[in-house]
C-alpha positions, 0 to 999 in steps of 0.5 A: 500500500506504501507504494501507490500511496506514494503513487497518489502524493507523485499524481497529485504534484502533475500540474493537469493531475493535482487532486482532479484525477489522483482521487478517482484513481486512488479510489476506483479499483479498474483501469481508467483512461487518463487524457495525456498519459494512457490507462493507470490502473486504480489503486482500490484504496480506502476512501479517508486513506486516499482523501487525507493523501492528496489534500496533504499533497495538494497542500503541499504542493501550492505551498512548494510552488508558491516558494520557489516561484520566486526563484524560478522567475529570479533566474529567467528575469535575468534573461533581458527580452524575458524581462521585458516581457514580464515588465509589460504583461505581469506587472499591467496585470498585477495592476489591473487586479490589483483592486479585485485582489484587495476585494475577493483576494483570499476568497477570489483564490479559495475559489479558483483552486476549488474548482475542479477542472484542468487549468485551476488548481493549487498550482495556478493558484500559487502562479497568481498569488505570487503574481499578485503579490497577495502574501505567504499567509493569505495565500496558504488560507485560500489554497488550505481551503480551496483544496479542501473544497476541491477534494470534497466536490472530487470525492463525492462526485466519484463516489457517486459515480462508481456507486451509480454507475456500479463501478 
């Protein structure tokens, strides 16, 4: 079991995977067809096993992104036409969302990373509230709360798939 648990923490840091696809796969006990990848093999785990795995994981993960962002675009700002670009797309957007941060912030990301489809996510969440400047201590708040939300809409969804569709 210490094997596919590892398994779901690896499914859940994959930027399109997060929580989205490592729950149905942590749960279901088939093979499913996963967009980019192929078929994987469910792992037929006990629903709180899988649920607390990849709500620490995500967790973590928006954690882990949202520090070493930093880094990474400390590096390629060195870079001058990536600067450049930067400069004049990052810093417009920053500002024009500046008020909608100060408005929604910390509920505006709970709710981005809450929704649970490809492209939202802890990983995007970091993305923005690095970008927007929103703050380690907000950011940690929203992404908490949007994973949760997120792992609970994930599970009850496929529960009650596999229980309808007698998977």
């Amino acid at each position: 079991m210490f094997d596919k648990i590892v398994w779901l923490i690896l499914l859940t840091f994959v930027p399109v995977f997060e929580l989205r696809w490592s729950i149905p796969i942590g749960l279901f006990e088939g093979e499913i067809a996963v967009p980019l990848v192929g078929t994987l093999q469910g792992f037929a785990l006990p629903i709180w096993i899988v649920f607390i795995t990849c709500v620490i994981a995500n967790i973590i993960l928006g954690v882990l992104v949202y520090f070493f962002l930093d880094k990474i675009i400390d590096v390629f700002l060195k870079v001058n036409f990536i600067k450049k670009y930067y400069d004049k797309i990052v810093i417009r957007a920053q500002n024009r969302s500046k008020n909608l941060i100060e408005k929604y912030g910390l509920l505006g990301i709970a709710l981005f990373v809450a929704i649970p489809l490809p492209g939202s996510g802890s990983w995007t969440g970091a993305l923005i509230a690095n970008l927007l400047d929103l703050g380690y201590k907000k950011f940690f708040i929203a992404n908490l709360i949007g994973v949760l939300i997120a792992a609970t809409i994930v599970t009850i969804f496929f529960v009650g798939a596999f229980s309808f569709f007698a998977i």
